[in-house]
C-alpha positions in Angstrom: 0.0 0.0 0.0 1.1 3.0 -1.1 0.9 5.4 2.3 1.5 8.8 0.6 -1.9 8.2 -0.6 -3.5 7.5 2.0 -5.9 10.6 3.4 -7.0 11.6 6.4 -10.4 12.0 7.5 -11.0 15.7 8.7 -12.7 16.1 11.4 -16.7 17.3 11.1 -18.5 19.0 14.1 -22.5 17.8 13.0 -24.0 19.8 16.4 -23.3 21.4 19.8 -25.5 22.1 22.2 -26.0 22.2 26.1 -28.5 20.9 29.1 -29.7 24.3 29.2 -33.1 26.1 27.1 -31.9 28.5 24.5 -33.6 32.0 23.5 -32.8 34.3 20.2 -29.3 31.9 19.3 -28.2 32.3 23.1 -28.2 29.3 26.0 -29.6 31.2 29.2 -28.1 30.3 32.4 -30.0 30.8 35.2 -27.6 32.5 38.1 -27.9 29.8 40.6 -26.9 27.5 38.4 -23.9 25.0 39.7 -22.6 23.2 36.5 -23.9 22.7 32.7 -23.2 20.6 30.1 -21.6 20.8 27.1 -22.4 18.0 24.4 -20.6 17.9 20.8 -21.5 15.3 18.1 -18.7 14.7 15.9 -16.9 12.3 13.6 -13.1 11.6 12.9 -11.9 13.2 16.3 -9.7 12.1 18.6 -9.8 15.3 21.3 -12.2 18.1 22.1 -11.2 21.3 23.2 -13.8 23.8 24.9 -12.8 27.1 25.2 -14.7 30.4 26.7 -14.3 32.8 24.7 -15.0 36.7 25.4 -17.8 38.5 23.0 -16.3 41.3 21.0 -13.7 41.9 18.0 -10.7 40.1 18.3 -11.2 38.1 21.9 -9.6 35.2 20.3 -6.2 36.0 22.5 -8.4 36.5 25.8 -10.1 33.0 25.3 -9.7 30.3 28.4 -9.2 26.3 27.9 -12.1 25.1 30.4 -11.8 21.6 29.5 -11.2 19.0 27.3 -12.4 15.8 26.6 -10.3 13.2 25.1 -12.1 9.6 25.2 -15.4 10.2 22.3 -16.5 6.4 22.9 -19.5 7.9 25.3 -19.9 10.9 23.3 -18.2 14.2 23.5 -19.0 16.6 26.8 -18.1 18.9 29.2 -19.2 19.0 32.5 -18.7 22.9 33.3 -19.3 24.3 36.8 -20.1 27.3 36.3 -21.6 28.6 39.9 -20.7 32.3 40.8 -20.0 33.0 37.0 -21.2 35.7 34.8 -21.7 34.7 31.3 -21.7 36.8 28.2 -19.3 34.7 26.3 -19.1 32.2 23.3 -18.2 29.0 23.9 -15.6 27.6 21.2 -15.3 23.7 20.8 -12.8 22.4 18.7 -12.4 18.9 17.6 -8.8 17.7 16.5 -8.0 15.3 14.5 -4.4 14.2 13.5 -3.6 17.0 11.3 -6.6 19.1 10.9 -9.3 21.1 13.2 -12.6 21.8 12.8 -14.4 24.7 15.2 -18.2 25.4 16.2 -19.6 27.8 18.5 -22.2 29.0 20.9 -23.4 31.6 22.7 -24.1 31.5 26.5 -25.2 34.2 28.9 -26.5 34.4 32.4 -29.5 35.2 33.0 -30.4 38.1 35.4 -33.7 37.7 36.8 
């Protein structure tokens, strides 16, 4: 076999999501909320990166590694606590594959009620 001709298989991000309702695009976290979930489904990965990420122009350099995940056999997740926080952030998963990474995000905010 000729292994210069052999491809890899770039990894795809099909959704992301949380245990937490969403409203207009953003997940609302209510403020006495201890911990959420993250959940990724994705193919051809072999780690997950999630990463909290300031809103704004050009926050990419401010962003925060919050956790990874690195065994996909029960799914891809996070479990975030997230008590005492104020959110108005995007959160940036990345899943990487041998060569390549492919990105997705969402946007989370506490809510202040």
């Amino acid at each position: 076999m000729d292994i210069s001709k052999v491809q890899e298989l770039v990894p795809v991000i099909m959704e992301t999501y949380t245990d937490m309702s969403e409203k207009n695009n953003w997940i609302e976290v209510p403020k006495e909320t201890k911990e959420i979930t993250i959940y990724v489904k994705a193919k051809h990965t072999d780690t997950m990166l999630f990463w909290l990420v300031p809103t704004g122009t050009a926050t990419w350099e401010e962003r925060q590694l919050i956790g990874y995940d690195i065994n996909g056999a029960d799914g891809w997740s996070l479990k975030w606590n997230v008590s005492g926080k104020m959110l108005h952030h995007h959160i940036c998963v990345q899943a990487l594959g041998v060569t390549s990474i492919s990105s997705d995000l969402i946007n989370v905010h506490t809510e202040y009620k």
